[in-house]
Every structure is written in C-alpha cells, then in structure tokens.
N, CA, C and O atoms as a GROMACS GRO file, in nm:
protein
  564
    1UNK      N    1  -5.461   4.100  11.354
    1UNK     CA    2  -5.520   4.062  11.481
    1UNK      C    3  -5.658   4.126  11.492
    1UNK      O    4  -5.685   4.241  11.457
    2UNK      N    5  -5.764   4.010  11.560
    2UNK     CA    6  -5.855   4.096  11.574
    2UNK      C    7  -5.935   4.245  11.665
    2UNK      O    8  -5.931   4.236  11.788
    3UNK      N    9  -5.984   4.338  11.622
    3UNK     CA   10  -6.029   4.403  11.763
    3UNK      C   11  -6.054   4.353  11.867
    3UNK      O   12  -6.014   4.409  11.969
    4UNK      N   13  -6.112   4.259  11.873
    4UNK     CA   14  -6.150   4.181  12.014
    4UNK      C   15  -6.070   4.077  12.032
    4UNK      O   16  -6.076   3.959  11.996
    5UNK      N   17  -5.994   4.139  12.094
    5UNK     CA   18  -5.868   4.056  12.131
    5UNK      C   19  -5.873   3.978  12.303
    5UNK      O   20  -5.867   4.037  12.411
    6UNK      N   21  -5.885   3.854  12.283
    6UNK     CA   22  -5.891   3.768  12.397
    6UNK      C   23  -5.797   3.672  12.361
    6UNK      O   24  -5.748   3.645  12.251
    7UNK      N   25  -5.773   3.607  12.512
    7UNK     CA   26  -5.659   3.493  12.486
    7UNK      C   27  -5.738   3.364  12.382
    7UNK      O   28  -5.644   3.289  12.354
    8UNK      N   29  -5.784   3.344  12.358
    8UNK     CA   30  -5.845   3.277  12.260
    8UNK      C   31  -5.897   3.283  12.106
    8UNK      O   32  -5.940   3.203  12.023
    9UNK      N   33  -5.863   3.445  12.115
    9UNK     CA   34  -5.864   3.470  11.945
    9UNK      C   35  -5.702   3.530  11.947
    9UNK      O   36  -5.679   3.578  11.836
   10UNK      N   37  -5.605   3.538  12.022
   10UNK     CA   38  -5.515   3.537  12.003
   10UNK      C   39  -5.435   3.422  12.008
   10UNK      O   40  -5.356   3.421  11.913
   11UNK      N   41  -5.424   3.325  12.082
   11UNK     CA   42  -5.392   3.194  12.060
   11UNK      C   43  -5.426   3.148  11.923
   11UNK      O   44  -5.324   3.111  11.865
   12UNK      N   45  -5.533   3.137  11.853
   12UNK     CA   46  -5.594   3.130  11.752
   12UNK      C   47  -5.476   3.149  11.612
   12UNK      O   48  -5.437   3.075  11.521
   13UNK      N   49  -5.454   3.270  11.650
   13UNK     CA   50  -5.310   3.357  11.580
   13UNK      C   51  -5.148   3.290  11.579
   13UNK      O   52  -5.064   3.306  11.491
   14UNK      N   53  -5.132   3.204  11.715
   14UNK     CA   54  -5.007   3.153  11.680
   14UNK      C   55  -5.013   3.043  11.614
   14UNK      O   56  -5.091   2.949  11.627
   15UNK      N   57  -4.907   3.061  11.524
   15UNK     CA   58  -4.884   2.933  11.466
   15UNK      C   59  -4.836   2.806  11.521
   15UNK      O   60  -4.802   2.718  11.442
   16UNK      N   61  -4.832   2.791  11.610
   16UNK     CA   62  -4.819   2.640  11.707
   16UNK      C   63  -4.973   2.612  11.720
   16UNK      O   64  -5.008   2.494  11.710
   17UNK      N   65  -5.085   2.723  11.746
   17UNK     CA   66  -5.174   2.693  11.798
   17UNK      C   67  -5.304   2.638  11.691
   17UNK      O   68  -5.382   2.545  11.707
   18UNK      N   69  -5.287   2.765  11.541
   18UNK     CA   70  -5.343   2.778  11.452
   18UNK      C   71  -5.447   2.642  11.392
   18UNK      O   72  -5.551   2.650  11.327
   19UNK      N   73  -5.400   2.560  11.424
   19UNK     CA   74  -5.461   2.400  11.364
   19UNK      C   75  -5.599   2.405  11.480
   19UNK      O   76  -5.714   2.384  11.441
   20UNK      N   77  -5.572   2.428  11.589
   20UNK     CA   78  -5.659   2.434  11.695
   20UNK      C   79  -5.784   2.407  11.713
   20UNK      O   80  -5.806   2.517  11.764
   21UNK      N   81  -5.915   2.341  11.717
   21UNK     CA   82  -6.053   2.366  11.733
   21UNK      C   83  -6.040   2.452  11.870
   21UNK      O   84  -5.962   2.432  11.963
   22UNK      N   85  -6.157   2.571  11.855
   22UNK     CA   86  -6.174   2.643  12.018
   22UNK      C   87  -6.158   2.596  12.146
   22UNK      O   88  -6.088   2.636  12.240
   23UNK      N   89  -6.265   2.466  12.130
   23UNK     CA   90  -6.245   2.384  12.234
   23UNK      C   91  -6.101   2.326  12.296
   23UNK      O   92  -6.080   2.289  12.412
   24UNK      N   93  -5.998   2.330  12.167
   24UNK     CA   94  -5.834   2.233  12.252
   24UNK      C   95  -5.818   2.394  12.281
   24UNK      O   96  -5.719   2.394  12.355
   25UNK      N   97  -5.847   2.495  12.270
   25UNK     CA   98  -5.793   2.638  12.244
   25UNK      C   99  -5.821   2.694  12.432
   25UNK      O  100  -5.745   2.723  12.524
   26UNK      N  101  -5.973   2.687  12.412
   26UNK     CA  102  -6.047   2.680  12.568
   26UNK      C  103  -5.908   2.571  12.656
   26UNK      O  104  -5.918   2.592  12.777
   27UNK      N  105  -5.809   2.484  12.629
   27UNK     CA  106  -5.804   2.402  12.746
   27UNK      C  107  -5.663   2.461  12.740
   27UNK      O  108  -5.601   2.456  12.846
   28UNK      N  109  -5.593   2.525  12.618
   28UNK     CA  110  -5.466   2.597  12.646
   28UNK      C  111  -5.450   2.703  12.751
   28UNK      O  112  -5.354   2.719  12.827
   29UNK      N  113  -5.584   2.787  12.738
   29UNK     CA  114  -5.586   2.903  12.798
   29UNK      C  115  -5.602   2.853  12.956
   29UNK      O  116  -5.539   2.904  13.049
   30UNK      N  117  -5.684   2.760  12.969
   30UNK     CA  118  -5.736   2.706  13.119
   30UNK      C  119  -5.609   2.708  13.195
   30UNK      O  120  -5.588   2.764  13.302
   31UNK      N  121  -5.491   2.607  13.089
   31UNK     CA  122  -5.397   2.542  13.165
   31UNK      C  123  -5.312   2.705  13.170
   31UNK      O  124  -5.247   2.714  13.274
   32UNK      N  125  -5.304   2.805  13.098
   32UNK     CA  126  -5.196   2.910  13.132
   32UNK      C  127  -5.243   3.002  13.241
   32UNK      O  128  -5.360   3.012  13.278
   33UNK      N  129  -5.137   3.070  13.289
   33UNK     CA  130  -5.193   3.186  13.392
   33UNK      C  131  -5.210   3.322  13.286
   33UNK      O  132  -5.132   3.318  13.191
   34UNK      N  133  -5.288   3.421  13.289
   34UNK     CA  134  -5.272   3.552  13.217
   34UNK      C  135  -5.208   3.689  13.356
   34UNK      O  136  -5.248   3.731  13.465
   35UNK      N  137  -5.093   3.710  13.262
   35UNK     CA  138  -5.041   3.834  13.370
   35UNK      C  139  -4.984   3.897  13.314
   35UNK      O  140  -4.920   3.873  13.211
   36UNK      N  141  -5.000   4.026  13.394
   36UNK     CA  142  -4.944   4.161  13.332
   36UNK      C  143  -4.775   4.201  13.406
   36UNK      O  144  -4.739   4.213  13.523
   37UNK      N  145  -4.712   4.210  13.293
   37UNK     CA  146  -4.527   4.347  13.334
   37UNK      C  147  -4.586   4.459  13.280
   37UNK      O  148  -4.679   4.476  13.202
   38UNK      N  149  -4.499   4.544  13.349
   38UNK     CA  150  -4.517   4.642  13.365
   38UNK      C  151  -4.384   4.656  13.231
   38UNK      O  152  -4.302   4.566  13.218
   39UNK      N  153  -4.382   4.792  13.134
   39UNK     CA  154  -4.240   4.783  13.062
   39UNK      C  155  -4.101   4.807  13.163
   39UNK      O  156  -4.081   4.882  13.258
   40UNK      N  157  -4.038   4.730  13.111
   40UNK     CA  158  -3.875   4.780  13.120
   40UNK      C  159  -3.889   4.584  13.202
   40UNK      O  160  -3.781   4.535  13.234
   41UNK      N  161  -3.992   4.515  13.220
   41UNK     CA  162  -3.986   4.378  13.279
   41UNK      C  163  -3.952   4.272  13.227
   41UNK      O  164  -4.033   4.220  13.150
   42UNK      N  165  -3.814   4.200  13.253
   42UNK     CA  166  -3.754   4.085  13.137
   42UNK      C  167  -3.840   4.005  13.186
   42UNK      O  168  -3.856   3.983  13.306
   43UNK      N  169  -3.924   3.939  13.060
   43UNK     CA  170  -3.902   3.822  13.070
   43UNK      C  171  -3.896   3.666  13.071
   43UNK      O  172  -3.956   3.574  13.126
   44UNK      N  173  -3.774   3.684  12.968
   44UNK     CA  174  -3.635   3.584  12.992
   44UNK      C  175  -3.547   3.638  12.939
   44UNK      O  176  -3.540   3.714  12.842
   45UNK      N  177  -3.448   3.581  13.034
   45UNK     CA  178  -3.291   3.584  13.009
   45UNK      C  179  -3.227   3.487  12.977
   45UNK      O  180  -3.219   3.377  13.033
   46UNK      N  181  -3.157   3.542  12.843
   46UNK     CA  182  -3.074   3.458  12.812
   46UNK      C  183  -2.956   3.351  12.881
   46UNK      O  184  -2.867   3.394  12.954
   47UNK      N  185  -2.964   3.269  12.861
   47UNK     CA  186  -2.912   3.182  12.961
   47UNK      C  187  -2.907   3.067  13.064
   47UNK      O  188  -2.833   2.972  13.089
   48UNK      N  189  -3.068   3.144  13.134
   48UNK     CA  190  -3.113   3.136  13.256
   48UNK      C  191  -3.201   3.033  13.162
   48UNK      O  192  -3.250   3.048  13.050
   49UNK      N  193  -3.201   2.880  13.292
   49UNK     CA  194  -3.294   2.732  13.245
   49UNK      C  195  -3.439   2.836  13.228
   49UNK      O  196  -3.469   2.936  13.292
   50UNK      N  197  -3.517   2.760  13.105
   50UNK     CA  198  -3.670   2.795  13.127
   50UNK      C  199  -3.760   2.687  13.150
   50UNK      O  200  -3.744   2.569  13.120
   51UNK      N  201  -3.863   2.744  13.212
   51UNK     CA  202  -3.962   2.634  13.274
   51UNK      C  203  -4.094   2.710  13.237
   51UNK      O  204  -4.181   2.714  13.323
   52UNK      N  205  -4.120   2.785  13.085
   52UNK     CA  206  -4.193   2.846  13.064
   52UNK      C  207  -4.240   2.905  12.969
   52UNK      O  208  -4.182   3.014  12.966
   53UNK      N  209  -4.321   2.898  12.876
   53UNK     CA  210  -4.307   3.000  12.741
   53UNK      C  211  -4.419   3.132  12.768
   53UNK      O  212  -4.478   3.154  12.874
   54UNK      N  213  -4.428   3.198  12.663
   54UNK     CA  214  -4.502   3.299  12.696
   54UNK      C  215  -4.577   3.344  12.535
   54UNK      O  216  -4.530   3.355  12.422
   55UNK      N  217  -4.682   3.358  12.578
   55UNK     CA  218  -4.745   3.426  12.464
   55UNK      C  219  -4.785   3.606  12.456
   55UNK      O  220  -4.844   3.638  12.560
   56UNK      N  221  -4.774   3.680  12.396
   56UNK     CA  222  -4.840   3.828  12.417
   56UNK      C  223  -5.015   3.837  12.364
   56UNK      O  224  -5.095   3.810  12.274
   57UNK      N  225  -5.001   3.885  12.472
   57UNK     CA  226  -5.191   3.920  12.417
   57UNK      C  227  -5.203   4.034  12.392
   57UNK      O  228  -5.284   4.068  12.306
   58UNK      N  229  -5.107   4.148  12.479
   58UNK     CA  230  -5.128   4.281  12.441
   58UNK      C  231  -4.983   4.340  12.520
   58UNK      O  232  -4.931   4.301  12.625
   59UNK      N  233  -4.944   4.445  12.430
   59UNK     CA  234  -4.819   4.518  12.426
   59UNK      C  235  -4.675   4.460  12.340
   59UNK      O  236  -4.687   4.368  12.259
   60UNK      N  237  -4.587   4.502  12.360
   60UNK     CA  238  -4.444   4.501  12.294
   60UNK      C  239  -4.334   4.456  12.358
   60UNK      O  240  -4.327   4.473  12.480
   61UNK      N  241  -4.238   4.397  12.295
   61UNK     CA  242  -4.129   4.330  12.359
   61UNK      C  243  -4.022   4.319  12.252
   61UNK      O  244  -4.053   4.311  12.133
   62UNK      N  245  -3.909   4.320  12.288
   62UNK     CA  246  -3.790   4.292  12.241
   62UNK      C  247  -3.722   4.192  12.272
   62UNK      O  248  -3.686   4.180  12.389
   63UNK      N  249  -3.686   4.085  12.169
   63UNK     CA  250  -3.577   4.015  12.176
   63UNK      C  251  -3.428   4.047  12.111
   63UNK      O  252  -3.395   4.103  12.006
   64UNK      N  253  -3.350   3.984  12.226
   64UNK     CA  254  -3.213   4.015  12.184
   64UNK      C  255  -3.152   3.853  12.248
   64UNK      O  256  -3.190   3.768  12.328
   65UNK      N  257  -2.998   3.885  12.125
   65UNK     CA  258  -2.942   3.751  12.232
   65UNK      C  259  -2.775   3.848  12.180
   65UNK      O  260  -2.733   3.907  12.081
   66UNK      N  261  -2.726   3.813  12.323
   66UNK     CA  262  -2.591   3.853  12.336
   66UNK      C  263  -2.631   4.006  12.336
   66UNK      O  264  -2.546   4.016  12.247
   67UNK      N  265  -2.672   4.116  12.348
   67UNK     CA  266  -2.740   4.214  12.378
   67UNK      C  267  -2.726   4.262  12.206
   67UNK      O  268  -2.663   4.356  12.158
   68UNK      N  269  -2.806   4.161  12.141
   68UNK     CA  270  -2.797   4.207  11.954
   68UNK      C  271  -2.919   4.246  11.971
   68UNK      O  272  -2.958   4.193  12.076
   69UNK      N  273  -3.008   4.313  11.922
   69UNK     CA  274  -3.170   4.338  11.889
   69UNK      C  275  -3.207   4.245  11.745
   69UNK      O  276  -3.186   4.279  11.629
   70UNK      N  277  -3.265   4.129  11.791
   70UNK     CA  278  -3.318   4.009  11.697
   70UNK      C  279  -3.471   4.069  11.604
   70UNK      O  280  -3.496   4.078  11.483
   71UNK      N  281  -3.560   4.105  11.747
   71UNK     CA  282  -3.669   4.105  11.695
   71UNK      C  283  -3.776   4.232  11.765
   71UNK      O  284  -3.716   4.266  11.867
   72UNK      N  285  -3.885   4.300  11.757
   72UNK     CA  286  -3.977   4.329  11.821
   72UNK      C  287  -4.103   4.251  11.789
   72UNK      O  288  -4.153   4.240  11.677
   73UNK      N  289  -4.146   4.200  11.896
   73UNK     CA  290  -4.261   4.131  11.861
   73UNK      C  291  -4.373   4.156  11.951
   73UNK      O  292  -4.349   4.157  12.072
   74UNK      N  293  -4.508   4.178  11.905
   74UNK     CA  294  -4.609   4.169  12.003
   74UNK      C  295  -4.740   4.078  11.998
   74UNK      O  296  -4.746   3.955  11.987
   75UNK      N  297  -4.837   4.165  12.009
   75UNK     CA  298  -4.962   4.052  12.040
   75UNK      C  299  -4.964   4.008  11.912
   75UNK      O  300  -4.956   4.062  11.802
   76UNK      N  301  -4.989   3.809  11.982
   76UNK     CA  302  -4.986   3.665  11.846
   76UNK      C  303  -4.829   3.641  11.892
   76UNK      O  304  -4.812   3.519  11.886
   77UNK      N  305  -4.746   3.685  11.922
   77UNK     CA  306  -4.615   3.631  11.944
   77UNK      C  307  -4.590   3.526  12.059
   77UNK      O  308  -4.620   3.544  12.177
   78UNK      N  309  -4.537   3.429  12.013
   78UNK     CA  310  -4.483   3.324  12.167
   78UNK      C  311  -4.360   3.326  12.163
   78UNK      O  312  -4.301   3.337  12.056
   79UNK      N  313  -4.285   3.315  12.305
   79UNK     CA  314  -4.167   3.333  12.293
   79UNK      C  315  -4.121   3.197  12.414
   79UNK      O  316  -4.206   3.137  12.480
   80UNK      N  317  -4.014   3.177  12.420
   80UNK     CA  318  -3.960   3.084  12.493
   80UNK      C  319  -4.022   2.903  12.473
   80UNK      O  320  -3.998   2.829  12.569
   81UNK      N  321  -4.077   2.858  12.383
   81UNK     CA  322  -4.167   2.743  12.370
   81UNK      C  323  -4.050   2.630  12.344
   81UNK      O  324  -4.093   2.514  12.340
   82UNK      N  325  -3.924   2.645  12.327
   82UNK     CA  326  -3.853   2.521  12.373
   82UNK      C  327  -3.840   2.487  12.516
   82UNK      O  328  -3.813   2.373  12.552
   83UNK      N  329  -3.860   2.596  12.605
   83UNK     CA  330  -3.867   2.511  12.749
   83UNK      C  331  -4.014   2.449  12.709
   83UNK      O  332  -3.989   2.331  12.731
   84UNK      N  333  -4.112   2.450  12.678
   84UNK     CA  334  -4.195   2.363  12.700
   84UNK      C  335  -4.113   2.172  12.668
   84UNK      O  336  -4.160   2.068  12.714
   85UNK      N  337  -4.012   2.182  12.597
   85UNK     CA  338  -3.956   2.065  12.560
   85UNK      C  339  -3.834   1.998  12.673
   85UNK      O  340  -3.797   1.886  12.708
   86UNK      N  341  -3.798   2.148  12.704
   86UNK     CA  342  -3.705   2.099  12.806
   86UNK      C  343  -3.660   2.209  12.892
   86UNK      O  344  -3.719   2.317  12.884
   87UNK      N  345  -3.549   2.190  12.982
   87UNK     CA  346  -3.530   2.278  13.077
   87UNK      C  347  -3.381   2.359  13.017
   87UNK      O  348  -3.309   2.436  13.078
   88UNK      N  349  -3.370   2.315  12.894
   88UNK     CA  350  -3.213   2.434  12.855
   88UNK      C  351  -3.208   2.552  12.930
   88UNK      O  352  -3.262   2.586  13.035
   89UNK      N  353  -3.148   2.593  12.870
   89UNK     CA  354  -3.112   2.773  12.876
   89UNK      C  355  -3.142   2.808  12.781
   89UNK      O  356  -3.138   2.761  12.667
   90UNK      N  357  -3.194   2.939  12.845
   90UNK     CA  358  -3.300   3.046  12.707
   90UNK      C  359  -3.180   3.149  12.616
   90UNK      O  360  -3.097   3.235  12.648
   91UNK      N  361  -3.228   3.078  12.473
   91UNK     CA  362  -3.123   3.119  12.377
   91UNK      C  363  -3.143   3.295  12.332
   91UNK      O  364  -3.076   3.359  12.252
   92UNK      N  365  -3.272   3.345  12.424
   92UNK     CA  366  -3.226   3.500  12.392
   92UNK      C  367  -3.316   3.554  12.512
   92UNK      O  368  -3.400   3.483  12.567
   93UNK      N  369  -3.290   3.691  12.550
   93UNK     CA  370  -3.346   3.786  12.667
   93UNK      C  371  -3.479   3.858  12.548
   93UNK      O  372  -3.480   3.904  12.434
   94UNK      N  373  -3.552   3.840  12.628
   94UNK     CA  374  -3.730   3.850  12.571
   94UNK      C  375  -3.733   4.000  12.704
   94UNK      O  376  -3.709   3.994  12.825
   95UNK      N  377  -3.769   4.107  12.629
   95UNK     CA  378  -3.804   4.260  12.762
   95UNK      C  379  -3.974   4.335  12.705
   95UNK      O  380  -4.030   4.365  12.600
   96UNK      N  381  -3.992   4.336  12.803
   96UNK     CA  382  -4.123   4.426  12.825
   96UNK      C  383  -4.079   4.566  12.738
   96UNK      O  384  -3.984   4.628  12.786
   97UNK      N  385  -4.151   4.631  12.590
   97UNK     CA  386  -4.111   4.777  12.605
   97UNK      C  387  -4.207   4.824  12.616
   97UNK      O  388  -4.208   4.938  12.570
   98UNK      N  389  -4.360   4.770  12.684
   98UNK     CA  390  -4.424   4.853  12.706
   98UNK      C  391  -4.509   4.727  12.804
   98UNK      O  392  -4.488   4.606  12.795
   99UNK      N  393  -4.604   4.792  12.894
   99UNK     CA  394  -4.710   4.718  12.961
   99UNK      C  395  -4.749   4.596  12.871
   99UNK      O  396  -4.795   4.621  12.759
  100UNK      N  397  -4.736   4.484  12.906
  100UNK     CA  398  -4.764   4.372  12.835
  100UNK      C  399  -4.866   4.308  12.921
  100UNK      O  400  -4.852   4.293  13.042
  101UNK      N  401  -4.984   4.265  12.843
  101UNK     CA  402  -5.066   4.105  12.890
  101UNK      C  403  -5.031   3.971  12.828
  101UNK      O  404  -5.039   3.932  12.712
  102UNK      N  405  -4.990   3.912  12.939
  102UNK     CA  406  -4.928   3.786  12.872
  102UNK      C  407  -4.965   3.621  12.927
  102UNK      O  408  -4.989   3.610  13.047
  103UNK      N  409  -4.969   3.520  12.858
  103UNK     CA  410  -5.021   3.405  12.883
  103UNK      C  411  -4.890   3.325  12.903
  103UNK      O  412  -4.796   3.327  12.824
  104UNK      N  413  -4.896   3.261  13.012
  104UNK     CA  414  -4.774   3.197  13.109
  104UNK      C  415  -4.791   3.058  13.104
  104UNK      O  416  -4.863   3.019  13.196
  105UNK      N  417  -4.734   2.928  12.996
  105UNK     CA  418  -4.764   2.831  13.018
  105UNK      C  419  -4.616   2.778  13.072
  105UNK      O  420  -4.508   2.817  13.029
  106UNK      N  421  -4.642   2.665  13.192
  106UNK     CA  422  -4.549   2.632  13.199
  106UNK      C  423  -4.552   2.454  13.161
  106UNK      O  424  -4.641   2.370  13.147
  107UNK      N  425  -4.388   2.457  13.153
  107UNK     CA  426  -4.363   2.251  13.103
  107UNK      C  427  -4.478   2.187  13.145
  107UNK      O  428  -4.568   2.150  13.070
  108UNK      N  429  -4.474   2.173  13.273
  108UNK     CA  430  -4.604   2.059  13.349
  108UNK      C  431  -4.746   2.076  13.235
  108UNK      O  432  -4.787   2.004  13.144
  109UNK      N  433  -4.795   2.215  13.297
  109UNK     CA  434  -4.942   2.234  13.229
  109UNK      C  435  -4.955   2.206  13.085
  109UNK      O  436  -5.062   2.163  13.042
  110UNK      N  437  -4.831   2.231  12.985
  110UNK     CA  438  -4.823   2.232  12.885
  110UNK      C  439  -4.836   2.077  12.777
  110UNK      O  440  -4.890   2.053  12.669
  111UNK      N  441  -4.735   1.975  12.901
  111UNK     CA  442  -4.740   1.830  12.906
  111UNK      C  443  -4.879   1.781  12.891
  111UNK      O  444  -4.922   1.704  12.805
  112UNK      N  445  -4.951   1.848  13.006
  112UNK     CA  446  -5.086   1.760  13.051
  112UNK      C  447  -5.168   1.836  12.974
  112UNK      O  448  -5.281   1.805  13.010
  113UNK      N  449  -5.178   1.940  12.867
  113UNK     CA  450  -5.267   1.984  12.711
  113UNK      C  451  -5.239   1.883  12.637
  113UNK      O  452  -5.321   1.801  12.596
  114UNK      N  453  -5.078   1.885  12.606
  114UNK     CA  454  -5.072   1.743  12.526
  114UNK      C  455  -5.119   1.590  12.523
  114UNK      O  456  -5.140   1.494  12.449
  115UNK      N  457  -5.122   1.632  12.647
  115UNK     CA  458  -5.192   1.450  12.660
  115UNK      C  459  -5.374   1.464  12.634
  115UNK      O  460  -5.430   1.369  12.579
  116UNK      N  461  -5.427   1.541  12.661
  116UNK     CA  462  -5.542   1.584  12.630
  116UNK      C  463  -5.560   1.634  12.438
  116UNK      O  464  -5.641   1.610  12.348
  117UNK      N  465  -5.470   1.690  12.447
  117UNK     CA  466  -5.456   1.749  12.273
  117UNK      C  467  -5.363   1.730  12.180
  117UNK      O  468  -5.304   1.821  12.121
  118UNK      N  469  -5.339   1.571  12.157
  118UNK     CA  470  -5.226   1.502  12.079
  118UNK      C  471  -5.183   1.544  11.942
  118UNK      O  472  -5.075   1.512  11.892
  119UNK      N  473  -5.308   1.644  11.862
  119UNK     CA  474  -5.263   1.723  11.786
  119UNK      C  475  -5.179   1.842  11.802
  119UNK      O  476  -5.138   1.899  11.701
  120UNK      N  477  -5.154   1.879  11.902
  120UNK     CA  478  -4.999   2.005  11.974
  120UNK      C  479  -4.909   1.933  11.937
  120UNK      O  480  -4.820   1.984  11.869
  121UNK      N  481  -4.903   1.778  11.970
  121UNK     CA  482  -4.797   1.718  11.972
  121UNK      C  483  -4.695   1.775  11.831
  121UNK      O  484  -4.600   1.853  11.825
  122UNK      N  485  -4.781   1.677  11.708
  122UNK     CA  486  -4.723   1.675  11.594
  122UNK      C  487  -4.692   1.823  11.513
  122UNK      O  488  -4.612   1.824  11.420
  123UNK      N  489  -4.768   1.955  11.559
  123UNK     CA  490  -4.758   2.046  11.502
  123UNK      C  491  -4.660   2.125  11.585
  123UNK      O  492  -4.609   2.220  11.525
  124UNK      N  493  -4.627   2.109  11.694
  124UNK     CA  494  -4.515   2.192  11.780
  124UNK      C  495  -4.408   2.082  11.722
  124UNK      O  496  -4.309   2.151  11.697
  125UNK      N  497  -4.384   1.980  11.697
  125UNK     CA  498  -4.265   1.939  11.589
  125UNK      C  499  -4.217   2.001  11.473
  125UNK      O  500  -4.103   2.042  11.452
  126UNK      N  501  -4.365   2.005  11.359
  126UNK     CA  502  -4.346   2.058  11.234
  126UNK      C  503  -4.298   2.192  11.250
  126UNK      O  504  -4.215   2.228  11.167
  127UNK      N  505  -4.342   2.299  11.363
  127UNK     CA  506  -4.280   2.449  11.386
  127UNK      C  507  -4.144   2.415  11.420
  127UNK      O  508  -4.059   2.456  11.342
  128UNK      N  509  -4.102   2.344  11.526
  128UNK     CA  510  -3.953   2.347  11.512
  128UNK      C  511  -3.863   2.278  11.434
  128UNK      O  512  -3.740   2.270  11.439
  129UNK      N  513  -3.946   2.228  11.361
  129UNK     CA  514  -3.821   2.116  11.248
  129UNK      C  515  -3.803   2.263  11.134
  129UNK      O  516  -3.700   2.303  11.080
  130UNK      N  517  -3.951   2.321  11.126
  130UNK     CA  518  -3.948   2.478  11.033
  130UNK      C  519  -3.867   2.575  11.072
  130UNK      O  520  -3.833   2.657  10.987
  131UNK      N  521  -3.821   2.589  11.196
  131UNK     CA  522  -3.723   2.670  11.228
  131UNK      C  523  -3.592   2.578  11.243
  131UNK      O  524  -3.504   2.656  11.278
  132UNK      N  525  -3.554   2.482  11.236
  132UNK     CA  526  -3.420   2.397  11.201
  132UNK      C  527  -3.405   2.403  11.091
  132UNK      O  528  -3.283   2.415  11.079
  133UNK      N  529  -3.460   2.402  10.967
  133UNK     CA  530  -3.433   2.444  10.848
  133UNK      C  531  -3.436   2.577  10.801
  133UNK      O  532  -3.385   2.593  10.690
  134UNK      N  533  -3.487   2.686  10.861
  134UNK     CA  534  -3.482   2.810  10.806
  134UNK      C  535  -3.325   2.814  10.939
  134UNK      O  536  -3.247   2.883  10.875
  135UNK      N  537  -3.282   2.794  11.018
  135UNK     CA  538  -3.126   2.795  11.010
  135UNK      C  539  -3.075   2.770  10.932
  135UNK      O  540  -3.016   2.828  10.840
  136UNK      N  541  -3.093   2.667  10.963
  136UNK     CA  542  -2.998   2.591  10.821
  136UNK      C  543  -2.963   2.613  10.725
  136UNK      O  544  -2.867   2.554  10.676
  137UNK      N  545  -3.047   2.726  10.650
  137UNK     CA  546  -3.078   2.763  10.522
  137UNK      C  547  -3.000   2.911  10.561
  137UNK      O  548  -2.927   2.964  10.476
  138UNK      N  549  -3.012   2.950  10.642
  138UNK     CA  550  -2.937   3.108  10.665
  138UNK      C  551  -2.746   3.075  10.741
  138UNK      O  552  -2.654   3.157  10.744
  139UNK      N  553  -2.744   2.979  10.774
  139UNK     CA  554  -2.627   2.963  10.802
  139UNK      C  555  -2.550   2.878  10.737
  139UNK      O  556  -2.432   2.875  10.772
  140UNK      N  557  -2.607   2.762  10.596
  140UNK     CA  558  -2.580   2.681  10.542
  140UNK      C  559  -2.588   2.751  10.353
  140UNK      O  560  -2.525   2.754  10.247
  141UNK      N  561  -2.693   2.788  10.408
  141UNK     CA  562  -2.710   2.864  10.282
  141UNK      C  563  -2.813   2.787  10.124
  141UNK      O  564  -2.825   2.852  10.020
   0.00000   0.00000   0.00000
C-alpha cells in the first residue's frame, strides 16, 4: 500500500476495483460515505441481512464466522460485497481491532456506479465466480 493513502489509491488496491481508470475510481468514492469506528465496533454480523459492503482505508479488523477467527484484514480489504448483490445474511462478523477509516457503499449507490461503470459489472462476477471455485477446490478438493 501506498504512503499516501487516500480512498482512491486504496480503492485502486482492491481487486474488484483494480481494472479501474481514476476517473470510474473518483465516482466509487463519490457514491460511498468515508467513516470512522472506533475499535471493539462490529461491523457486520453474521447473520444479520446486509445492505452494505465496506472497504478499509486505515486500521484492522477481524473476521470470524460462528465465532472461528477466519481472517485479519486491513487497509485494501473489502468486506461484505455480496450485499451489494443482494440482501442475504452476512456469512461472517467483520470487528473493528483498532480505530478504522472506512468506505461505506451501499446496494442503491453501488447499482447506480454500475450503471455508470459497466466494467464493475463483469469484474465483480469474475471475483466471485474466483471465490466459488477456490471453495470448491478446498471443500471438493
């Protein structure tokens, strides 16, 4: 990641986003809110419908599902980006372990990038068809 870390050279960093020119990059950030938790702040919970994904720009977080410890992930990480597809239930609890800055897109705003940036479309497919096969491959073998 770079020193100069803004929501736009961090977006830059995720791989949903990575294909990006600045400019579709400029209209991700427009459409998200940027906000700060404080640590020990879920959030998502497992379970609970999402209407929201989240990106880190700065600090640490833990995912767990069923209270397992999956992952620590921080700034460049998105978490929750199947509610951008739909309103399920969130398949793991995402926690603040430290002061986080974070980019808040929700379904709606996320919809109306896509219609503006039809290249999200096809590459937020290819990431989750990439994570349907790296299951597959760990539970199928």
């Amino acid at each position: 990641m770079p020193r100069s870390v803004t929501p736009l050279t961090t977006l830059h960093h995720v791989p949903l986003f990575s294909s990006c020119s600045k400019k579709d990059l400029a209209r991700i950030v427009k459409a998200a809110d940027q906000v700060s938790f404080k640590a020990g702040r879920v959030l998502i919970e497992q379970g609970q419908p999402g209407r929201e994904a989240f990106i880190i720009l700065k600090g640490k977080a833990t995912v767990r599902r069923s209270g397992k410890k999956l992952a620590s992930i921080g700034a460049g990480s998105m978490v929750g980006e199947l509610s951008l597809l739909d309103h399920g239930p969130r398949t793991a609890t995402v926690t603040c372990d430290t002061d986080c800055d974070v980019l808040v897109i929700s379904q709606r705003h996320f919809h109306s990038v896509l219609h503006d940036v039809p290249v999200l479309a096809s590459k937020l497919l290819a990431t989750l068809a990439s994570r349907v096969r790296d299951l597959d491959r760990a539970v199928v073998g």
